[in-house]
C-alpha positions in Angstrom: 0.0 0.0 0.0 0.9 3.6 -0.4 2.0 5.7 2.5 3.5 9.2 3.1 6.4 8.8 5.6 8.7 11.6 7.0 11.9 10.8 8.9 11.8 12.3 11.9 14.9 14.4 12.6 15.6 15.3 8.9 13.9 18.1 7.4 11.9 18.2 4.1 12.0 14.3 4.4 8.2 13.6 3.3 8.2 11.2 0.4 5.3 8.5 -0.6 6.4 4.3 -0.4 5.2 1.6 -0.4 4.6 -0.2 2.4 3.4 -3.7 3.8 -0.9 -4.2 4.6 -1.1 -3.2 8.2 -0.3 -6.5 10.3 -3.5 -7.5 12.6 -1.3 -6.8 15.8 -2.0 -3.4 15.3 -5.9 -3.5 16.0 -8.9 -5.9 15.2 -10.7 -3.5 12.8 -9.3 -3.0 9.1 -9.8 0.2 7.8 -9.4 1.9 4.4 -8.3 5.5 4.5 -10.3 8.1 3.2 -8.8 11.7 4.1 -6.2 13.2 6.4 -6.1 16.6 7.4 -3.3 19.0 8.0 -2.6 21.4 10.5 0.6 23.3 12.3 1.8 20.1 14.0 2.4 18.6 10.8 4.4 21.6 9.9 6.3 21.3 12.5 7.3 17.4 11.8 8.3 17.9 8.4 10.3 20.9 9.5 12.5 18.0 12.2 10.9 20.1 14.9 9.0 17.3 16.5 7.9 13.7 15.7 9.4 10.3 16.9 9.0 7.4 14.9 7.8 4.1 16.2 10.2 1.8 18.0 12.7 0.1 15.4 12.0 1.9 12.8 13.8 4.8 11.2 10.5 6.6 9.8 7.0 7.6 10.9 3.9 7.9 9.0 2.3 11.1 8.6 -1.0 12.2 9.5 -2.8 12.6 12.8 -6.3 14.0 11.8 -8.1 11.2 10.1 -11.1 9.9 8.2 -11.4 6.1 7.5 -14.1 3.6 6.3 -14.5 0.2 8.1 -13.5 -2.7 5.9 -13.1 -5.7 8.1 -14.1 -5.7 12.1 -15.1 -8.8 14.6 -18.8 -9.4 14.8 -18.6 -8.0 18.8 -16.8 -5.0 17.9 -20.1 -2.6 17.1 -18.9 -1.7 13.9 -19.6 -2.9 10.4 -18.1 -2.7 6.9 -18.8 0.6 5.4 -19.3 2.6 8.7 -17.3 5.8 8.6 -14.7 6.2 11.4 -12.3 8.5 13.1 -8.9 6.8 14.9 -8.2 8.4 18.0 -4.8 10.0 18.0 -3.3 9.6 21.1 -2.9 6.5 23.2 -2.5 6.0 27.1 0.9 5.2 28.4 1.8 1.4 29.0 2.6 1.9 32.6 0.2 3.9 33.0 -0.3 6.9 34.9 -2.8 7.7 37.2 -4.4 10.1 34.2 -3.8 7.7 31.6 -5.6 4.8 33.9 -8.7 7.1 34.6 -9.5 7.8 30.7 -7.7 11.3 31.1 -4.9 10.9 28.7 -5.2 13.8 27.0 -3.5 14.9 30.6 -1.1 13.0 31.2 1.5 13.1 33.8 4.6 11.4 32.4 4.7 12.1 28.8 5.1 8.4 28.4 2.1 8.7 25.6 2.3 7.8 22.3 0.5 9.7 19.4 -0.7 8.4 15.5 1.5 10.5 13.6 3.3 12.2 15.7 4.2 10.2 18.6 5.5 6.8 18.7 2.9 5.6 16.3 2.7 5.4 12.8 -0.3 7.9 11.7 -2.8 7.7 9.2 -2.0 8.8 5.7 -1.4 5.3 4.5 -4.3 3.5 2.9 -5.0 1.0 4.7 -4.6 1.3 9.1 -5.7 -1.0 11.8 -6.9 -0.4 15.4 -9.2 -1.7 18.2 -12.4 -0.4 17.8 -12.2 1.2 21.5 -9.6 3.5 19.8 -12.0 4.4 17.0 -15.2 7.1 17.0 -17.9 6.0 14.4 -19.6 9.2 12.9 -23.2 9.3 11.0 -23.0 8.7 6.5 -23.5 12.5 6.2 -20.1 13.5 7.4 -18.2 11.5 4.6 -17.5 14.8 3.2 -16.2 16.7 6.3 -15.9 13.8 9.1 -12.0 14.8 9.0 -12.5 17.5 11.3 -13.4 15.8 13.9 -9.6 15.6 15.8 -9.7 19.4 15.3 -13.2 19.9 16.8 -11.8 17.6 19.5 -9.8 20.3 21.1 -12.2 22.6 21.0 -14.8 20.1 22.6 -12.1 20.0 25.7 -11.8 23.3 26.1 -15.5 24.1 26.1 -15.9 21.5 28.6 -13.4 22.8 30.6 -14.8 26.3 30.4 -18.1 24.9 31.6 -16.6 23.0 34.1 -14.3 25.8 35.6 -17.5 28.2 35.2 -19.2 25.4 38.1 -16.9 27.2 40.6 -19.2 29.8 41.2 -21.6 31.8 39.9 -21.2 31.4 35.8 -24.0 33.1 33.4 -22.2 33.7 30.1 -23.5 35.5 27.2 -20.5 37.0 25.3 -17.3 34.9 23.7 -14.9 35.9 21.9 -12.7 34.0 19.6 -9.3 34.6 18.6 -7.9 33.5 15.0 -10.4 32.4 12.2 -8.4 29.1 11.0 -10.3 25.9 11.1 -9.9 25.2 15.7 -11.2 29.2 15.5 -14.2 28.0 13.3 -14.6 25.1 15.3 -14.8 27.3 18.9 -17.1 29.3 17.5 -19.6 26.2 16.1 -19.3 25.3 19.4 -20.3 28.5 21.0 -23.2 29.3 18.8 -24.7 26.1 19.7 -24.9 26.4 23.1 -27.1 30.1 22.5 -24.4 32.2 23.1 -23.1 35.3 21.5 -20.3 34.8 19.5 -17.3 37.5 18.3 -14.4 36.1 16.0 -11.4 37.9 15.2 -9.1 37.4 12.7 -6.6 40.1 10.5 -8.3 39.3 7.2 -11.3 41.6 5.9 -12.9 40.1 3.5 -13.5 36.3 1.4 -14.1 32.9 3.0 -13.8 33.3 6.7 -15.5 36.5 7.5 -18.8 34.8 5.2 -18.1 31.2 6.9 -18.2 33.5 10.8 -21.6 35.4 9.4 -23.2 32.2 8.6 -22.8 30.6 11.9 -24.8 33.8 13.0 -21.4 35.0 15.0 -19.8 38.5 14.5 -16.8 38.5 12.5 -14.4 41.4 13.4 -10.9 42.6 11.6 -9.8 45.0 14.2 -7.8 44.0 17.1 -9.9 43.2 20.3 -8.7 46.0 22.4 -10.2 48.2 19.5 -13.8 46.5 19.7 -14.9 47.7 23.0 -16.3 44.2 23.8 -16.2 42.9 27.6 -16.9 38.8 27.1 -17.4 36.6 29.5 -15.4 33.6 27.7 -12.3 33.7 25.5 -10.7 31.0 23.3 -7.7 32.0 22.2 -6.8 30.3 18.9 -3.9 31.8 17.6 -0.6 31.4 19.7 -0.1 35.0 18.5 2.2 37.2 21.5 -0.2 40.4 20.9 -3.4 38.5 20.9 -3.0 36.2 23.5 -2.1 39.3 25.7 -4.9 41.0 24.7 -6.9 38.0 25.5 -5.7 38.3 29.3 -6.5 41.8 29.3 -9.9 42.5 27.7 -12.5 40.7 29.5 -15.8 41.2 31.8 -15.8 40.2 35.0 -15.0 36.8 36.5 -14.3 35.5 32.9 -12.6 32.5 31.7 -9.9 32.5 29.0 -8.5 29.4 27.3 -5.6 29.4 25.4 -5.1 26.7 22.7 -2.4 28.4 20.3 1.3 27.2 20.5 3.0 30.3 20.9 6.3 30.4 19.4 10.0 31.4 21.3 12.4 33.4 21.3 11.0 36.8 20.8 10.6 39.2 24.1 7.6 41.2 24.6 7.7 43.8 27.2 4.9 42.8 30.1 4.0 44.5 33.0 3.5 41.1 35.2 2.4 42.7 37.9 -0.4 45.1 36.6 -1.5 41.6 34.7 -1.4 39.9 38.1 -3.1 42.5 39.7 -6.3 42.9 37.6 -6.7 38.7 36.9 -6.9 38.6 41.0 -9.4 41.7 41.5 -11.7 40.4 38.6 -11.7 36.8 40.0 -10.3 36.0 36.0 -8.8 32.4 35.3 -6.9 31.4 32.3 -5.9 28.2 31.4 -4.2 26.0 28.8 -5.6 23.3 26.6 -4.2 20.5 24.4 -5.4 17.1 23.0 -8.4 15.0 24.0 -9.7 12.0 25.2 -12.3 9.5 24.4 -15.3 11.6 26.5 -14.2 14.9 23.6 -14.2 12.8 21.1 -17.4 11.9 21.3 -18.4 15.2 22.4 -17.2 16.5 19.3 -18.8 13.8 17.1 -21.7 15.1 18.6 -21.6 18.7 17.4 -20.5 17.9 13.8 -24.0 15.8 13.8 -25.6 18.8 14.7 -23.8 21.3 12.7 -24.8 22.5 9.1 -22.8 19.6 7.4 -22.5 22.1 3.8 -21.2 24.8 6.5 -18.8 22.4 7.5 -17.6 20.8 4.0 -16.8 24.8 3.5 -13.9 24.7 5.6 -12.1 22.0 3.8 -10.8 24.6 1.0 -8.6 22.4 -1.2 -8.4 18.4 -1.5 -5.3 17.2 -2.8 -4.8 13.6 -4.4 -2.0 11.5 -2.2 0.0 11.7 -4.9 0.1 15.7 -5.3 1.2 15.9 -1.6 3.7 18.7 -2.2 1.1 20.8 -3.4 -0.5 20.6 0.3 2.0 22.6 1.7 2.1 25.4 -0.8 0.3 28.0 1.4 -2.7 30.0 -0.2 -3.9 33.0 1.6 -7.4 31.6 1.3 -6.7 28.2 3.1 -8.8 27.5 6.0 -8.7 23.2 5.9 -6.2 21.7 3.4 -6.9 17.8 3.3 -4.9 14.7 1.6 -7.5 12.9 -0.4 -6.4 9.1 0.5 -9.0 7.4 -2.2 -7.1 8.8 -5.4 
């Protein structure tokens, strides 16, 4: 079968082979490959600035965010062939922790995970992949088309149940979000936000074309200036972007008791000037709590299996701007300023 592997540690290393059929060691359920996504992480693999391949092997197969259809699973599994599936990216530690044993391994506490794709694991952007069917999210017919964001909408699941859950502390009546970054986990905060009735505000530098349009017709606010500049007070904030500026402006501009979540990857090196103290002062007088968010576990999967069902699946098939045969997977990572979801179409 075809694959596209990188060599982790060398950069520009991606290149298709061929490899062997997926042995059955690797998981009771056989399934063909439809789509995989892309996203920064990726980026950042090709680029030798993360990935491990699997043990005794000198390459890893690319591709985290998935979309498969079941060819071959065991009568007691609860799938059958044809079902449309989703592997689940990460995988508890052998050991394992005390996170990993509860379910939570999205947090866990000795990094001794692994990851599909990124981790340890070989990923999904081969045509054929196996797993156990507890690794696996089944999604509804109607998301053939778009059931490759799931692992994005994922993270956004987590951190809105996180907000929810931190909002239990206390009094917690929200009304007003704001969202940082229009990109696809953006889009995704904001689907989320709109359908639990709330009023959503996304901001992002570009002024006109796909995103503003794809933010109106969720019924959210789409805005190009920067926050500070909008005069708006929310309650919640996802920050989406990793941006310095914007996540500091995400920690400054909100209402009263808010909560702000923060699930960009900032990147190093560069020194902004921050008065700590004036930041420490006003997060204590305004009862504010931020907090970080990364990956998911089986309870956001399904969570976020959940709001694709319910979204407007041609809203959602919008996202996914360009799909790119296997074969043309150079032409993936040619950026396009109107990108929002770039996708590697496994079936040609």
């Amino acid at each position: 079968m075809r694959a596209l592997t990188v060599t982790p540690g060398s950069t520009d290393s991606l290149r298709l082979r061929d490899l062997p059929e997926p042995p059955e060691n690797e998981g009771q359920v056989l399934v063909e490959a439809l789509a995989v996504g892309l996203c920064g992480t990726d980026i950042e693999i090709i680029k030798a600035e993360y990935g491990e391949a699997p043990p005794g092997q000198d390459f890893l197969v690319f591709g985290h965010e998935n979309l498969g259809r079941v060819v071959d699973a065991p009568p007691a599994s609860g799938l059958e062939k044809g079902d449309l599936v989703v592997g689940i990216v990460r995988r508890p530690d052998p050991e394992p922790c005390k996170a990993c044993a509860a379910g939570e391994w999205d947090m866990c506490l000795n990094g001794n995970y692994t990851e599909h794709g990124i981790k340890g694991l070989d990923g999904f952007a081969r045509q054929h992949w196996r797993a156990d069917a507890d690794a696996m999210v089944k999604l509804g017919s109607g998301l053939e088309d778009a059931g490759v964001l799931l692992e994005p909408t994922t993270i956004v699941a987590k951190a809105w149940e996180q907000i929810n859950r931190i909002g239990q502390r206390a009094f917690f009546d929200p009304h007003t979000v704001v969202v940082t970054g229009a990109g696809p986990v953006g889009l995704l905060a904001a689907l989320l936000g709109v359908q639990q009735g709330l009023e959503v505000h996304v901001f992002d530098v570009v002024t006109d074309g796909l995103k503003p349009q794809l933010v109106r017709d969720l019924g959210a606010s789409y805005h190009s200036e920067p926050l500070p500049e909008s005069g708006l007070k929310p309650d919640v904030l996802v920050e989406c972007t990793g941006v310095t500026q914007v996540v500091l402006d995400a920690l400054k501009c909100r209402d009263q008791d808010a909560i702000t979540c923060l699930t960009g990857v900032s990147g190093t090196g560069k020194q902004t000037k921050v008065d700590v103290g004036a930041l420490n002062r006003e997060e204590v007088l305004m009862n504010g709590v931020v907090f970080g968010s990364v990956n998911a576990n089986r309870r956001h999967y399904d969570a976020a299996a959940q709001a694709l069902a319910k979204a407007d699946h041609d809203w959602l098939r919008r996202l996914i701007t360009r799909r790119i045969p296997l074969a043309d997977f150079a032409d993936a990572f040619q950026h396009r300023s109107d990108d929002v979801k770039v996708v590697l179409d496994l079936t040609h």
